[in-house]
C-alpha positions as CSV (number, residue, x, y, z in Angstrom):
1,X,10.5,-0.4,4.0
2,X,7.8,2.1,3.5
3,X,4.4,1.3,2.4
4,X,5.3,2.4,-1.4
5,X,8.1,-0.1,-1.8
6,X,5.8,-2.7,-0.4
7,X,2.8,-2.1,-2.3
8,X,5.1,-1.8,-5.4
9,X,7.2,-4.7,-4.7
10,X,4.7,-7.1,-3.8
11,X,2.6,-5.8,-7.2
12,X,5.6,-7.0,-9.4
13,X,5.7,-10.2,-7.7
14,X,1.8,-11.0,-8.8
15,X,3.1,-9.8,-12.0
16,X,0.5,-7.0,-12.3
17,X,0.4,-3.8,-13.4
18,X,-1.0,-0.5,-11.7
19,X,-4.0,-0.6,-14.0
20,X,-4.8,-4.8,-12.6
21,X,-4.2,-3.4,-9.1
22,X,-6.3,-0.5,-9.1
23,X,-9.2,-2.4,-10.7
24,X,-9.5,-5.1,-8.3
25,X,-8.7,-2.8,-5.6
26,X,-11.3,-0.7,-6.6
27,X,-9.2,2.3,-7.2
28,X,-8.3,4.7,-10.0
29,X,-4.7,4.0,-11.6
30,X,-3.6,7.1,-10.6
31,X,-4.2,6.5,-7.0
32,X,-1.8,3.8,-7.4
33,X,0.7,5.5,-9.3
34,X,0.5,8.2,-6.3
35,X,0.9,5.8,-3.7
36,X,4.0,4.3,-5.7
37,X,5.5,7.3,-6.2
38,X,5.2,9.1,-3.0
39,X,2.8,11.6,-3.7
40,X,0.0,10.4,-2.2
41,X,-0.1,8.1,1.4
42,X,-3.4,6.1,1.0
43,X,-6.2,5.6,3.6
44,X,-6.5,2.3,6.1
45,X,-9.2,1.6,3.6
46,X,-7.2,2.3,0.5
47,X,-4.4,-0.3,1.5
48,X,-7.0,-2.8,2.9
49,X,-8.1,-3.2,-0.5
50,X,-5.2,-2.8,-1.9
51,X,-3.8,-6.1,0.4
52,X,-7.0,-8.2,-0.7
53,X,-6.5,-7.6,-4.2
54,X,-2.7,-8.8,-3.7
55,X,-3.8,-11.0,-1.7
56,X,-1.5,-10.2,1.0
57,X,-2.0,-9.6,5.1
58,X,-2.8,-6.0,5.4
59,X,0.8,-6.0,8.1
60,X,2.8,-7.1,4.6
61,X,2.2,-3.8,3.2
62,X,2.2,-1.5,6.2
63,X,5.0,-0.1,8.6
64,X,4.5,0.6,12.2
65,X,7.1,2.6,13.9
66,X,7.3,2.4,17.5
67,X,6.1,6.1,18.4
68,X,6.3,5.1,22.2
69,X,9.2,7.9,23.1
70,X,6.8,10.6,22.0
71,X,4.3,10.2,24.7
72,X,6.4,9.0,27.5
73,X,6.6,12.1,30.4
């Protein structure tokens, strides 16, 4: 799952639309609708507030691939 699905998914389960979300996540709607739609990939701060205002652990929104390959030698 990528951090859009998430964000959205877990958004439809409070029952709240992008304008709720982005107000008590101190965003603008369109930030959300960005996010939600792939255009935009928001900051560590962005989806920290975004989890709070969810109320959700910041981990239930975010995926962390295991990059390790890349810097073995």
């Amino acid at each position: 799952m990528t951090i859009k699905y998430n964000i959205c998914e877990k958004r439809h389960e409070k029952k709240m639309t992008q304008k709720q979300l982005a107000m008590r996540a101190g965003i603008s709607t369109a930030m959300v609708s960005f996010i939600e739609n792939n255009k935009r990939q928001p900051t560590f701060f962005v989806v920290a507030s975004i989890a709070k205002a969810l109320n959700v652990k910041f981990d239930e929104l975010v995926v962390i691939k295991d990059n390790y390959h890349y810097f073995r030698q």
